[in-house]
VOBA-1610 file (N, C-alpha, C; in pm, whole numbers, padded with zeros to 5 digits, always signed):
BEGIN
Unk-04504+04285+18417Unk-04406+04198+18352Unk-04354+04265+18226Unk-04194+04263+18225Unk-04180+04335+18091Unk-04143+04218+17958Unk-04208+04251+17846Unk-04164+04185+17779Unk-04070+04282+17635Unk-04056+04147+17553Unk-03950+04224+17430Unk-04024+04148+17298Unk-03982+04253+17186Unk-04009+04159+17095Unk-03825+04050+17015Unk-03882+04010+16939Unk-03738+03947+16912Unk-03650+04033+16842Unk-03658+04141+16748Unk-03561+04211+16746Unk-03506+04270+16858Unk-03564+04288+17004Unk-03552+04401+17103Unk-03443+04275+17195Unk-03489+04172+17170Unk-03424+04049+17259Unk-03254+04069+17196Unk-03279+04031+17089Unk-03160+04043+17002Unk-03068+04111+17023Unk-03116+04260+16991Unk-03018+04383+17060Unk-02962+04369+17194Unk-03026+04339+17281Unk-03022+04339+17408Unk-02898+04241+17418Unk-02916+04128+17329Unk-02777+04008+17402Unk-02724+03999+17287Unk-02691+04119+17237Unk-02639+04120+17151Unk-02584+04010+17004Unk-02654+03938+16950Unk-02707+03841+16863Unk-02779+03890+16736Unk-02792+03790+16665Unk-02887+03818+16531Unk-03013+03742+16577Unk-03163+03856+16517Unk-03268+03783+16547Unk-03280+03619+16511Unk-03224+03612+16399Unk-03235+03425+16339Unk-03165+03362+16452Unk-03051+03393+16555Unk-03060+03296+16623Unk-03129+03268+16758Unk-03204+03390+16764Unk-03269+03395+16884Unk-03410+03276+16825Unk-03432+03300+16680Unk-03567+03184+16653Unk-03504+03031+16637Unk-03364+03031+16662Unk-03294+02885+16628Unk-03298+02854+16794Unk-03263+02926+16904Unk-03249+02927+17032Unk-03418+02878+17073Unk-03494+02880+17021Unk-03676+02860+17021Unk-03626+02707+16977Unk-03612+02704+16828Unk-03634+02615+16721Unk-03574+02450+16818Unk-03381+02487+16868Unk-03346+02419+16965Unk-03431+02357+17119Unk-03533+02404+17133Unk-03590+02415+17290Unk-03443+02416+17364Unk-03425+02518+17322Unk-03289+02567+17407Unk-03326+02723+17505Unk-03474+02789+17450Unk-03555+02856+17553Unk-03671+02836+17540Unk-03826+02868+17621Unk-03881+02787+17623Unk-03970+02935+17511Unk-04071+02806+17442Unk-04132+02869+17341Unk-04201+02999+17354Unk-04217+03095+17318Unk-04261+03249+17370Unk-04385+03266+17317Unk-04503+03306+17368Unk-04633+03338+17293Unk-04601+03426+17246Unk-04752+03461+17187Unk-04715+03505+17044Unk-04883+03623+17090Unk-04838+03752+17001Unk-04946+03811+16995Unk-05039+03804+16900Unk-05180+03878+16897Unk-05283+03862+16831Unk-05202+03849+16671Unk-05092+03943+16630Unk-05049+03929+16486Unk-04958+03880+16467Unk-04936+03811+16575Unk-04844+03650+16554Unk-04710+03711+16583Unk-04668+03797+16643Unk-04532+03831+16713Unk-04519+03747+16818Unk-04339+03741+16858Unk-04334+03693+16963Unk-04331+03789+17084Unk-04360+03684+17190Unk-04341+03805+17298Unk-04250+03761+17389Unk-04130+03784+17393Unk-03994+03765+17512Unk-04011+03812+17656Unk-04006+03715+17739Unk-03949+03803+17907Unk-03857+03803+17948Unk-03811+03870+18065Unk-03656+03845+18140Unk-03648+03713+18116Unk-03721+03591+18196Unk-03684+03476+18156Unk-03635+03409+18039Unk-03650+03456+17947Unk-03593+03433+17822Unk-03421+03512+17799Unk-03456+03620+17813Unk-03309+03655+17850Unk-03182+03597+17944Unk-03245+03610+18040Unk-03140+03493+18143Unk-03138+03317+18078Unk-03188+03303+18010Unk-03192+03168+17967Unk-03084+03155+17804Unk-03103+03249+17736Unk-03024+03308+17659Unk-02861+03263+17681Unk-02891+03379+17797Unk-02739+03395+17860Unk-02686+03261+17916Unk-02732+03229+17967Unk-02678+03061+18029Unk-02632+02965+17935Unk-02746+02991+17825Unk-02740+02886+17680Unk-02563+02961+17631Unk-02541+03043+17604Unk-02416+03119+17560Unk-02307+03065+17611Unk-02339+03094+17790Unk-02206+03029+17861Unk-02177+02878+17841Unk-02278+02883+17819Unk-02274+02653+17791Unk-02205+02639+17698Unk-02241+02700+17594Unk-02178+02660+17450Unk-02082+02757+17403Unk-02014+02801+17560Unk-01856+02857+17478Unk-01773+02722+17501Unk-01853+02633+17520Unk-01776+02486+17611Unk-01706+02404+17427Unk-01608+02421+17405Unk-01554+02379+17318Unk-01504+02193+17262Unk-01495+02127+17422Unk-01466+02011+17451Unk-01572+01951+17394Unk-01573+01820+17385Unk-01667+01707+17325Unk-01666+01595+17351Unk-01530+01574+17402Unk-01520+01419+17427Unk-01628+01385+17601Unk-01655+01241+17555Unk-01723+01168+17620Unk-01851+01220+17696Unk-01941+01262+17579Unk-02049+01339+17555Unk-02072+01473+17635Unk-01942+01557+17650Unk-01965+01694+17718Unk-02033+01782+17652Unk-02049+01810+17544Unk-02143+01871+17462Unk-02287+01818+17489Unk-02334+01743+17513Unk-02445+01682+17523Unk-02502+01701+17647Unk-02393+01671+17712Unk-02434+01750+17884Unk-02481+01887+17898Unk-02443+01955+17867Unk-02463+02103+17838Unk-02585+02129+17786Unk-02610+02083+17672Unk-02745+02076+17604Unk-02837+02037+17664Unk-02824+01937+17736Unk-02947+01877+17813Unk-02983+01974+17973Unk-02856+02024+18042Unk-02812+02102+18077Unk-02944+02266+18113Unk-02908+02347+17942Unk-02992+02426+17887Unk-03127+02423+17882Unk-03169+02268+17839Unk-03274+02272+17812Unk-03369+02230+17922Unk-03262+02127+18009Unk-03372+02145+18166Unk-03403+02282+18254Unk-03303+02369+18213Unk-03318+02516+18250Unk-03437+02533+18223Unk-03455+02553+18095Unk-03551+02629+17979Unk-03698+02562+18013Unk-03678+02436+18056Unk-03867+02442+18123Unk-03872+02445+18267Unk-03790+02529+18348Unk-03820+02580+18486Unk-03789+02442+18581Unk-03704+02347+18532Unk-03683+02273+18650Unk-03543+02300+18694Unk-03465+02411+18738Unk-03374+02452+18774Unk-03300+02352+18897Unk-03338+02296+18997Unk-03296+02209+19093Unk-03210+02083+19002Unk-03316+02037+18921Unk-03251+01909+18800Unk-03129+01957+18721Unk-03145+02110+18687Unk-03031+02150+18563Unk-02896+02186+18662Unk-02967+02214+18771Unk-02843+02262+18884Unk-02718+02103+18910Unk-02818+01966+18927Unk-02801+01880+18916Unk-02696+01821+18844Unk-02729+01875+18721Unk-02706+01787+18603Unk-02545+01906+18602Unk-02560+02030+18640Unk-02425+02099+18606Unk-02330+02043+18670Unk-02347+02034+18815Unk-02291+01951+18909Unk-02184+01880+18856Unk-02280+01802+18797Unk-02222+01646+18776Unk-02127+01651+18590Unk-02211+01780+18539Unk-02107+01825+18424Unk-01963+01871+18497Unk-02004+01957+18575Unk-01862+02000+18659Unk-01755+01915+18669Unk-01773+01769+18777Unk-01740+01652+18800Unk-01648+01602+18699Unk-01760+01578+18560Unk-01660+01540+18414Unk-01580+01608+18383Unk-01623+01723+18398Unk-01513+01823+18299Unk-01330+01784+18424Unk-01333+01831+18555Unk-01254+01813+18678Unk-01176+01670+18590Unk-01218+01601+18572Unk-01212+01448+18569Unk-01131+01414+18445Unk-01157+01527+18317Unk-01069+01516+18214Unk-00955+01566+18217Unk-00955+01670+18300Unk-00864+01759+18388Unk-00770+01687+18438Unk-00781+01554+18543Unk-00704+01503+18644Unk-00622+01432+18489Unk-00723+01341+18400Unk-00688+01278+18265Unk-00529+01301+18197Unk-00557+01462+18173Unk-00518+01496+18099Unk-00352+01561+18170Unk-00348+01590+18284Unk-00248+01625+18407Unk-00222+01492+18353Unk-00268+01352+18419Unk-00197+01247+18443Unk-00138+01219+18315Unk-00186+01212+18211Unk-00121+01147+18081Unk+00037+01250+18055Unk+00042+01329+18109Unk+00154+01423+18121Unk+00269+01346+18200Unk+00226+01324+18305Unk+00324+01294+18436Unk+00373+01152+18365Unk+00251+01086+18301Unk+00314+00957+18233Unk+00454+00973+18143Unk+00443+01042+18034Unk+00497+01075+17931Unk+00625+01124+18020Unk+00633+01192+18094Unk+00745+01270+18171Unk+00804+01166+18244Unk+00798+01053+18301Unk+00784+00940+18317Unk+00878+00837+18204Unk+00808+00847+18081Unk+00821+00750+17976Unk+00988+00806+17918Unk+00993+00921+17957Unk+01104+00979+17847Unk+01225+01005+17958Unk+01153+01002+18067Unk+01336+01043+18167Unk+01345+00838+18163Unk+01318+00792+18123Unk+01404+00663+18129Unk+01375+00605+18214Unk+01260+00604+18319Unk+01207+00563+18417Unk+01076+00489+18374Unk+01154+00383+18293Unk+01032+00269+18239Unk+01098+00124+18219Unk+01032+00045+18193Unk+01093-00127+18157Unk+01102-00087+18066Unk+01191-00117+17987Unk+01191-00179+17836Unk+01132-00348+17808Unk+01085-00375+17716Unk+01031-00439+17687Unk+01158-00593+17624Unk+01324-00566+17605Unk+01355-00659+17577Unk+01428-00613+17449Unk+01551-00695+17374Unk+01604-00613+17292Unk+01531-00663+17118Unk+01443-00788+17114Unk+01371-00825+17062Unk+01282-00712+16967Unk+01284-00767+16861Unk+01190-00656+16742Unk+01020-00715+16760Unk+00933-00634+16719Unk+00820-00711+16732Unk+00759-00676+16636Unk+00649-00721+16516Unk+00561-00735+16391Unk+00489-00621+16452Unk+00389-00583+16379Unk+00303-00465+16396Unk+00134-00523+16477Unk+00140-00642+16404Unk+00060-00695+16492Unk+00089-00742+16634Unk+00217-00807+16649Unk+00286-00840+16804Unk+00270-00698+16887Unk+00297-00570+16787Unk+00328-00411+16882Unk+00187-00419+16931Unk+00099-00450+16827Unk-00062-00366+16871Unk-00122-00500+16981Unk-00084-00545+16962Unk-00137-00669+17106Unk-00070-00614+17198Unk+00076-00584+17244Unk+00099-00567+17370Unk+00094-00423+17381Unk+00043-00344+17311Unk+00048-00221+17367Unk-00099-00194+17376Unk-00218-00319+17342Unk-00375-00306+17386Unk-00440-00176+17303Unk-00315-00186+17159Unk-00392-00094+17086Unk-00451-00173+16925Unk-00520-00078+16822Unk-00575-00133+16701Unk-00468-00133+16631Unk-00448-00255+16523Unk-00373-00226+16411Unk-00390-00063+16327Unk-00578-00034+16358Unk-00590+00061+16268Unk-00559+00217+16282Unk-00509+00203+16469Unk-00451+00317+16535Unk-00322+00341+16509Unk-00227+00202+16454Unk-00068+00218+16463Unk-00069+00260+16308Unk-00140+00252+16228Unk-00157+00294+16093Unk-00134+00416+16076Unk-00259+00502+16145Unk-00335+00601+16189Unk-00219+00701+16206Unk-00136+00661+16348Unk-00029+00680+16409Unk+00081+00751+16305Unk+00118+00628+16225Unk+00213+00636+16117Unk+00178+00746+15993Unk+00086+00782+15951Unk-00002+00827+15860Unk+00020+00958+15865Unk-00013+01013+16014Unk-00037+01128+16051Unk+00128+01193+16067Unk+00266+01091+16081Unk+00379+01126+16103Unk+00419+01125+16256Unk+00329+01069+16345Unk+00382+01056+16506Unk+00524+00965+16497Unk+00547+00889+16376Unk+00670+00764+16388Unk+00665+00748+16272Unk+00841+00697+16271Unk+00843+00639+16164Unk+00908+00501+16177Unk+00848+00390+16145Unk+00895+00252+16158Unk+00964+00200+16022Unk+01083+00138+16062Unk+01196+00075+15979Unk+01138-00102+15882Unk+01148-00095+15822Unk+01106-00194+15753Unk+01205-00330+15717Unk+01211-00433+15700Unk+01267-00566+15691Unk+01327-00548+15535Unk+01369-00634+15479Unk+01388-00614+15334Unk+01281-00691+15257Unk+01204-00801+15348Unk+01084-00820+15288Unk+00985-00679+15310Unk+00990-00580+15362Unk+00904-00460+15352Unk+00831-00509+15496Unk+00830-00606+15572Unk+00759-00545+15673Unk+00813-00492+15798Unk+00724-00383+15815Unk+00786-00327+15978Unk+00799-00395+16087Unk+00944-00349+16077Unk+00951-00396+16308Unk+00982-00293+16364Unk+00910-00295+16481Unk+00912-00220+16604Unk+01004-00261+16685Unk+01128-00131+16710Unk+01242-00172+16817Unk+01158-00121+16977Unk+01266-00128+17076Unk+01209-00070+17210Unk+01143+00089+17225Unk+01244+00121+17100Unk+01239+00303+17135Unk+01137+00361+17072Unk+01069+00245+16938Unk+00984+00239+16898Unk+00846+00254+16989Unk+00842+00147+17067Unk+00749+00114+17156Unk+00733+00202+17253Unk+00872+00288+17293Unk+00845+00403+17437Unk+00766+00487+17357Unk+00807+00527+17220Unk+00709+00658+17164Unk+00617+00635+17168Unk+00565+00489+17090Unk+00362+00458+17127Unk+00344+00493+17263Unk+00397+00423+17346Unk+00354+00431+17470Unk+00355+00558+17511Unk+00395+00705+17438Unk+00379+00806+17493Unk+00250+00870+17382Unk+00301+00838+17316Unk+00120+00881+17193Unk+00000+00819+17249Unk+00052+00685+17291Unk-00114+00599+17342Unk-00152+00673+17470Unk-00095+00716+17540Unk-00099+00798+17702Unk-00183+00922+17680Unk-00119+00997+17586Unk-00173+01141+17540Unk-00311+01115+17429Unk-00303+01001+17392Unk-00451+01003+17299Unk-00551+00967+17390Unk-00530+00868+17527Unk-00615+00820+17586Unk-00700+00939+17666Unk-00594+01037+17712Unk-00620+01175+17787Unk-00722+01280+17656Unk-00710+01211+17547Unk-00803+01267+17426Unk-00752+01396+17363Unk-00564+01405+17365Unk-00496+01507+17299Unk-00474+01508+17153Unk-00455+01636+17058Unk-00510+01570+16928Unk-00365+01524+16903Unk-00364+01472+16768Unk-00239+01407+16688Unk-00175+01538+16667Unk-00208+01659+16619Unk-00137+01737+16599Unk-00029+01801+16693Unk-00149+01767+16853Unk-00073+01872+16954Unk+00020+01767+16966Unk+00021+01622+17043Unk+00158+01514+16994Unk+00255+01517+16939Unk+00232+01583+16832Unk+00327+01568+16688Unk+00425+01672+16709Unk+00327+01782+16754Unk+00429+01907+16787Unk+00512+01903+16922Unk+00472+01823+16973Unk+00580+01792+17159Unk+00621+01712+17094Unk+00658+01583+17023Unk+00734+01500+16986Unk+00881+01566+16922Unk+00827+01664+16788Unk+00925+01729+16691Unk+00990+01841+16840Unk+00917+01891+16912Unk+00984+01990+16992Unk+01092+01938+17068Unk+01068+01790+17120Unk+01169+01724+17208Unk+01244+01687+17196Unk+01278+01627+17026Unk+01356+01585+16939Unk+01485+01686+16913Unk+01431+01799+16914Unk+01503+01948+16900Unk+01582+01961+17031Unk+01478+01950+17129Unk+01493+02005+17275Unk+01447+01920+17382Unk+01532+01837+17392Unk+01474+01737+17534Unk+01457+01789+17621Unk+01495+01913+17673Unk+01419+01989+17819Unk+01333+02083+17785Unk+01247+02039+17668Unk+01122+02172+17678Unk+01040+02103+17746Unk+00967+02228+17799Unk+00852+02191+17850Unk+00719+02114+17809Unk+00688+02010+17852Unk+00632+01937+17775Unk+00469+01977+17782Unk+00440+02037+17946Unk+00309+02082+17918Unk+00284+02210+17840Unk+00365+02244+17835Unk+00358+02397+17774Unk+00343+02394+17618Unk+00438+02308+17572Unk+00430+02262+17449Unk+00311+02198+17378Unk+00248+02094+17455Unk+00176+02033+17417Unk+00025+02105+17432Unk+00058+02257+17506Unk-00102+02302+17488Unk-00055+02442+17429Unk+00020+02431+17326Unk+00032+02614+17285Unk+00035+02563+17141Unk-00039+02558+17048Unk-00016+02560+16920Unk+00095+02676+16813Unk+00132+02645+16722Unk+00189+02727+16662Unk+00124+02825+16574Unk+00164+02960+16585Unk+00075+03068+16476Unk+00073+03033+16341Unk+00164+02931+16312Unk+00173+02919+16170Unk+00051+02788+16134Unk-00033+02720+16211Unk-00099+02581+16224Unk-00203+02662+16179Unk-00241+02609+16056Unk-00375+02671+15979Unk-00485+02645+16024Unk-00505+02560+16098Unk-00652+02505+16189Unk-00586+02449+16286Unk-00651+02466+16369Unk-00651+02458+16584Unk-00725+02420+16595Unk-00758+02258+16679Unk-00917+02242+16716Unk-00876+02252+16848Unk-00985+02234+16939Unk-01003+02240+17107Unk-00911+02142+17148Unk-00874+02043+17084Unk-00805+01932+17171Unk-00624+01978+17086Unk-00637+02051+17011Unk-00500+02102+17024Unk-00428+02235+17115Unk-00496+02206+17220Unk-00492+02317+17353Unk-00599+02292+17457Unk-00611+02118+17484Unk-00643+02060+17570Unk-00632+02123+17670Unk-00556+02159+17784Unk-00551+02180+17916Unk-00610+02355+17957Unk-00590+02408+17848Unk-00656+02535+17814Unk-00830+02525+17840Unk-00826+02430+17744Unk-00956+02467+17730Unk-01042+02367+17800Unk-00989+02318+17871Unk-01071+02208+17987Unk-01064+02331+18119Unk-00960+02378+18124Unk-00945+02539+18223Unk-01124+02591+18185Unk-01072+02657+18043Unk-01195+02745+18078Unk-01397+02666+18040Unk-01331+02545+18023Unk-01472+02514+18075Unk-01493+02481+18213Unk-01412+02459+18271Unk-01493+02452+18412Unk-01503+02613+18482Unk-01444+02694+18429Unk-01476+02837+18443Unk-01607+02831+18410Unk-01666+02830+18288Unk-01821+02837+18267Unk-01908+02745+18336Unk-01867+02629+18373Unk-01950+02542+18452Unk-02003+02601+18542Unk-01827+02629+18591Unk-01903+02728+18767Unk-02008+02835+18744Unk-01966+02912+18613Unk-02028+03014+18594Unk-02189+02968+18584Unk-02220+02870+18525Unk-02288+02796+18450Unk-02411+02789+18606Unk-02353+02717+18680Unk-02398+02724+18853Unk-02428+02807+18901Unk-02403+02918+18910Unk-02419+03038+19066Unk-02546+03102+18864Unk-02542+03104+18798Unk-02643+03159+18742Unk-02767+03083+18749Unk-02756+02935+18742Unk-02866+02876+18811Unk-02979+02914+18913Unk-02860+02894+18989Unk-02907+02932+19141Unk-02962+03065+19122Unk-02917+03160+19028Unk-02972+03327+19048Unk-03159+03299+18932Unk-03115+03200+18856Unk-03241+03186+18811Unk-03380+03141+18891Unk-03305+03055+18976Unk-03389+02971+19053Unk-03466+03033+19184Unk-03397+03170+19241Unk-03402+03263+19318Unk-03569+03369+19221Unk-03504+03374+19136Unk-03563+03457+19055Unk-03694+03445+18938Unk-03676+03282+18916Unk-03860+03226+18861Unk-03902+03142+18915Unk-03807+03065+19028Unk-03893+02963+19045Unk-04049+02930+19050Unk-04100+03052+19103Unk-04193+03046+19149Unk-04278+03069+18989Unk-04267+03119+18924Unk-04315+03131+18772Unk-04179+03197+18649Unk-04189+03095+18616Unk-04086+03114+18504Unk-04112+03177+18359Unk-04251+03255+18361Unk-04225+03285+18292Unk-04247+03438+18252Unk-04185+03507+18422Unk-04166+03623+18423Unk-04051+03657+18380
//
Protein backbone atom coordinates (compact mmCIF):
# COMPACT_ATOMS: atom_id res chain seq x y z
CA UNK A 1 0.00 0.00 0.00
CA UNK A 2 1.45 3.31 -0.86
CA UNK A 3 1.11 5.98 1.32
CA UNK A 4 2.00 9.99 1.42
CA UNK A 5 2.71 12.31 3.91
CA UNK A 6 0.64 15.60 3.81
CA UNK A 7 3.05 17.75 2.25
CA UNK A 8 3.54 14.85 -0.52
CA UNK A 9 -0.51 14.74 -0.77
CA UNK A 10 -0.47 18.38 -1.31
CA UNK A 11 1.98 18.50 -4.12
CA UNK A 12 0.43 15.80 -5.74
CA UNK A 13 -3.22 17.67 -6.07
CA UNK A 14 -1.78 20.38 -6.24
CA UNK A 15 -3.12 22.46 -3.01
CA UNK A 16 -1.70 23.96 0.15
CA UNK A 17 -0.97 21.51 3.01
CA UNK A 18 -3.57 23.67 5.41
CA UNK A 19 -6.19 22.65 3.19
CA UNK A 20 -5.57 19.23 2.91
CA UNK A 21 -5.83 19.38 7.22
CA UNK A 22 -9.22 21.55 6.65
CA UNK A 23 -10.32 18.63 4.00
CA UNK A 24 -9.66 16.14 7.47
CA UNK A 25 -10.97 18.96 9.80
CA UNK A 26 -14.38 19.02 7.26
CA UNK A 27 -14.79 14.98 7.34
CA UNK A 28 -14.69 15.79 3.87
CA UNK A 29 -11.81 12.73 3.79
CA UNK A 30 -11.74 10.24 6.11
CA UNK A 31 -9.33 10.81 9.07
CA UNK A 32 -5.65 9.44 8.23
CA UNK A 33 -3.52 7.65 10.97
CA UNK A 34 -0.95 8.93 12.16
CA UNK A 35 2.63 7.61 12.79
CA UNK A 36 4.60 6.76 15.90
CA UNK A 37 5.68 10.84 15.72
CA UNK A 38 2.36 11.84 15.07
CA UNK A 39 2.56 12.35 11.17
CA UNK A 40 -0.10 11.75 8.99
CA UNK A 41 -0.18 8.99 6.80
CA UNK A 42 -2.26 9.50 3.30
CA UNK A 43 -3.37 6.66 0.72
CA UNK A 44 -4.61 6.62 -2.84
CA UNK A 45 -7.90 6.66 -1.13
CA UNK A 46 -7.44 9.87 0.16
CA UNK A 47 -6.35 11.20 -3.02
CA UNK A 48 -9.28 10.10 -5.11
CA UNK A 49 -11.45 11.46 -2.40
CA UNK A 50 -9.65 14.78 -2.60
CA UNK A 51 -10.36 14.89 -6.12
CA UNK A 52 -14.10 14.25 -6.02
CA UNK A 53 -14.33 16.75 -2.97
CA UNK A 54 -12.77 19.48 -5.71
CA UNK A 55 -15.18 18.52 -8.45
CA UNK A 56 -18.13 18.99 -5.95
CA UNK A 57 -17.20 22.23 -4.88
CA UNK A 58 -16.45 23.83 -8.24
CA UNK A 59 -20.46 23.63 -7.92
CA UNK A 60 -21.09 27.38 -7.54
CA UNK A 61 -25.09 27.22 -7.29
CA UNK A 62 -26.80 27.25 -3.84
CA UNK A 63 -30.16 27.62 -4.22
CA UNK A 64 -32.47 25.09 -2.67
CA UNK A 65 -29.78 23.42 -0.68
CA UNK A 66 -27.38 22.35 -3.68
CA UNK A 67 -24.43 23.08 -1.80
CA UNK A 68 -25.45 20.92 0.91
CA UNK A 69 -26.09 18.11 -1.38
CA UNK A 70 -22.67 17.95 -2.45
CA UNK A 71 -21.33 18.07 0.97
CA UNK A 72 -23.23 15.37 2.20
CA UNK A 73 -22.48 13.93 -1.15
CA UNK A 74 -18.42 14.00 -0.23
CA UNK A 75 -18.74 12.99 2.90
CA UNK A 76 -20.77 9.74 2.29
CA UNK A 77 -17.88 9.07 -0.15
CA UNK A 78 -15.29 9.64 2.50
CA UNK A 79 -16.54 6.74 4.85
CA UNK A 80 -16.65 4.07 1.99
CA UNK A 81 -20.35 3.92 1.45
CA UNK A 82 -20.05 4.69 -2.24
CA UNK A 83 -23.52 2.91 -3.45
CA UNK A 84 -25.36 5.76 -0.93
CA UNK A 85 -23.04 8.74 -2.32
CA UNK A 86 -23.65 7.29 -5.87
CA UNK A 87 -27.31 7.66 -4.71
CA UNK A 88 -27.37 10.77 -3.35
CA UNK A 89 -25.39 12.20 -6.76
CA UNK A 90 -28.11 10.80 -8.71
CA UNK A 91 -30.61 12.55 -7.20
CA UNK A 92 -28.16 15.84 -6.94
CA UNK A 93 -28.07 15.36 -10.74
CA UNK A 94 -32.03 15.33 -10.86
CA UNK A 95 -31.97 18.94 -8.93
CA UNK A 96 -29.47 20.49 -10.63
CA UNK A 97 -31.57 19.14 -14.47
CA UNK A 98 -34.60 20.58 -12.63
CA UNK A 99 -33.21 24.18 -12.09
CA UNK A 100 -32.21 23.87 -15.56
CA UNK A 101 -35.82 23.09 -16.97
CA UNK A 102 -36.63 26.37 -14.12
CA UNK A 103 -34.61 28.51 -15.43
CA UNK A 104 -35.25 27.65 -19.58
CA UNK A 105 -38.92 28.03 -18.51
CA UNK A 106 -38.81 31.42 -16.73
CA UNK A 107 -37.27 32.56 -20.14
CA UNK A 108 -39.97 31.27 -22.49
CA UNK A 109 -42.28 33.10 -19.89
CA UNK A 110 -40.75 36.47 -20.14
CA UNK A 111 -40.51 35.96 -24.07
CA UNK A 112 -44.07 35.37 -23.70
CA UNK A 113 -44.74 38.43 -21.35
CA UNK A 114 -43.07 40.97 -23.72
CA UNK A 115 -44.24 39.85 -27.39
CA UNK A 116 -47.72 40.92 -26.05
CA UNK A 117 -49.01 37.55 -25.69
CA UNK A 118 -50.55 38.12 -22.20
CA UNK A 119 -54.01 39.51 -20.50
CA UNK A 120 -53.68 42.66 -19.30
CA UNK A 121 -55.06 43.09 -16.22
CA UNK A 122 -57.59 46.15 -17.06
CA UNK A 123 -56.95 49.87 -17.57
CA UNK A 124 -57.41 50.42 -13.75
CA UNK A 125 -54.30 51.64 -11.45
CA UNK A 126 -53.70 49.48 -8.46
CA UNK A 127 -52.02 50.56 -4.67
CA UNK A 128 -48.88 48.68 -3.97
CA UNK A 129 -50.55 46.64 -1.70
CA UNK A 130 -53.55 45.74 -4.38
CA UNK A 131 -50.09 45.00 -6.95
CA UNK A 132 -48.52 42.63 -4.24
CA UNK A 133 -51.81 40.61 -3.63
CA UNK A 134 -52.46 39.91 -7.18
CA UNK A 135 -49.19 39.30 -8.29
CA UNK A 136 -48.80 36.62 -4.92
CA UNK A 137 -45.85 38.66 -4.13
CA UNK A 138 -44.39 40.57 -0.60
CA UNK A 139 -44.83 44.17 -0.14
CA UNK A 140 -41.15 43.68 0.96
CA UNK A 141 -40.14 42.22 -2.57
CA UNK A 142 -41.90 45.23 -4.56
CA UNK A 143 -39.73 47.50 -2.28
CA UNK A 144 -36.78 45.37 -2.82
CA UNK A 145 -37.68 45.47 -6.55
CA UNK A 146 -37.80 49.29 -6.59
CA UNK A 147 -34.61 49.79 -4.48
CA UNK A 148 -32.44 47.80 -6.54
CA UNK A 149 -33.84 49.97 -9.85
CA UNK A 150 -35.82 46.91 -11.70
CA UNK A 151 -38.88 49.88 -11.92
CA UNK A 152 -39.74 52.81 -11.46
CA UNK A 153 -43.35 53.54 -10.14
CA UNK A 154 -45.21 56.96 -10.63
CA UNK A 155 -46.60 58.41 -7.61
CA UNK A 156 -50.21 60.24 -6.86
CA UNK A 157 -49.78 63.81 -5.65
CA UNK A 158 -50.60 62.49 -2.29
CA UNK A 159 -47.07 60.54 -2.87
CA UNK A 160 -48.48 57.22 -3.14
CA UNK A 161 -47.63 54.80 -5.88
CA UNK A 162 -49.83 53.32 -8.54
CA UNK A 163 -49.12 50.60 -10.58
CA UNK A 164 -50.36 50.93 -14.32
CA UNK A 165 -50.67 47.56 -16.60
CA UNK A 166 -47.15 47.99 -18.03
CA UNK A 167 -46.19 48.32 -14.64
CA UNK A 168 -47.50 44.97 -13.75
CA UNK A 169 -46.12 43.11 -17.18
CA UNK A 170 -42.53 44.16 -15.84
CA UNK A 171 -43.20 42.49 -12.25
CA UNK A 172 -44.57 39.79 -13.89
CA UNK A 173 -41.35 39.42 -15.81
CA UNK A 174 -38.93 40.09 -12.65
CA UNK A 175 -41.28 37.74 -10.51
CA UNK A 176 -40.74 34.84 -13.39
CA UNK A 177 -36.91 35.33 -13.47
CA UNK A 178 -36.55 35.62 -9.56
CA UNK A 179 -38.67 32.53 -9.09
CA UNK A 180 -36.15 30.61 -11.64
CA UNK A 181 -33.59 32.21 -8.80
CA UNK A 182 -31.89 34.87 -11.41
CA UNK A 183 -30.05 37.63 -9.62
CA UNK A 184 -31.48 41.33 -9.63
CA UNK A 185 -28.53 42.35 -11.33
CA UNK A 186 -28.68 39.84 -14.25
CA UNK A 187 -32.70 41.29 -14.61
CA UNK A 188 -31.68 44.68 -14.46
CA UNK A 189 -29.26 44.22 -17.19
CA UNK A 190 -31.97 42.36 -19.77
CA UNK A 191 -34.46 44.93 -18.72
CA UNK A 192 -31.97 48.21 -19.55
CA UNK A 193 -30.80 45.98 -22.69
CA UNK A 194 -34.44 45.68 -24.03
CA UNK A 195 -35.33 49.07 -23.39
CA UNK A 196 -32.36 49.94 -25.82
CA UNK A 197 -33.08 46.90 -27.98
CA UNK A 198 -36.29 45.01 -28.04
CA UNK A 199 -34.83 42.21 -30.24
CA UNK A 200 -31.86 41.31 -28.11
CA UNK A 201 -31.48 38.28 -27.13
CA UNK A 202 -32.88 37.74 -24.03
CA UNK A 203 -31.13 34.49 -23.05
CA UNK A 204 -27.95 35.63 -24.00
CA UNK A 205 -28.29 38.74 -22.23
CA UNK A 206 -29.50 37.62 -19.22
CA UNK A 207 -26.52 35.11 -18.72
CA UNK A 208 -23.44 37.23 -19.97
CA UNK A 209 -22.56 39.83 -17.46
CA UNK A 210 -20.80 42.96 -18.32
CA UNK A 211 -16.78 43.39 -17.98
CA UNK A 212 -17.37 46.52 -16.44
CA UNK A 213 -19.81 44.73 -13.27
CA UNK A 214 -17.38 44.85 -10.35
CA UNK A 215 -18.78 41.65 -8.71
CA UNK A 216 -20.52 38.62 -10.60
CA UNK A 217 -22.13 36.15 -8.42
CA UNK A 218 -23.21 32.57 -9.85
CA UNK A 219 -26.76 33.57 -10.31
CA UNK A 220 -25.62 36.45 -12.50
CA UNK A 221 -24.82 33.73 -15.22
CA UNK A 222 -27.42 31.34 -14.15
CA UNK A 223 -27.76 29.10 -17.17
CA UNK A 224 -23.93 28.92 -17.40
CA UNK A 225 -23.39 27.78 -14.47
CA UNK A 226 -26.25 25.30 -13.87
CA UNK A 227 -24.43 23.93 -17.46
CA UNK A 228 -21.38 23.33 -15.76
CA UNK A 229 -22.64 21.86 -12.72
CA UNK A 230 -24.26 19.16 -14.08
CA UNK A 231 -20.96 18.66 -16.02
CA UNK A 232 -19.38 17.90 -12.57
CA UNK A 233 -22.26 15.93 -11.34
CA UNK A 234 -21.78 13.59 -14.15
CA UNK A 235 -18.28 13.90 -13.55
CA UNK A 236 -19.00 13.62 -9.95
CA UNK A 237 -20.69 9.87 -10.97
CA UNK A 238 -18.52 7.78 -13.29
CA UNK A 239 -15.71 8.81 -10.47
CA UNK A 240 -17.83 7.15 -7.98
CA UNK A 241 -18.31 4.28 -9.67
CA UNK A 242 -14.27 4.24 -10.40
CA UNK A 243 -13.97 4.55 -6.57
CA UNK A 244 -16.28 1.95 -5.84
CA UNK A 245 -14.51 -0.46 -8.41
CA UNK A 246 -11.42 0.40 -6.68
CA UNK A 247 -12.00 0.30 -2.49
CA UNK A 248 -14.87 -1.10 -2.08
CA UNK A 249 -13.61 -3.84 -0.79
CA UNK A 250 -11.23 -1.73 1.72
CA UNK A 251 -11.15 1.79 1.54
CA UNK A 252 -8.51 2.43 2.94
CA UNK A 253 -6.09 1.46 0.35
Amino acid sequence: MKTYQTAEIARRMGIHPNTVRLYEDLELIPKPERKVNGYRIFTDFHIEQIELARTALKVEVLQNGLRKQAIAIIKTSASGNFDKAMHLTERYLQQIRNEQGNAEEAIAIVEKLLSGDHQEIGTAVLTRKETADYLRISMDALRNWELNGLLTIKRKQNGYRVYTDEDIRRLKVIRSLRCANYSLSAILRMLNTLSNNPQADIRQVIDTPKESEDIISVCDKLLTSLHYAEQNAETMLSHLEKMKKQFAANPTL
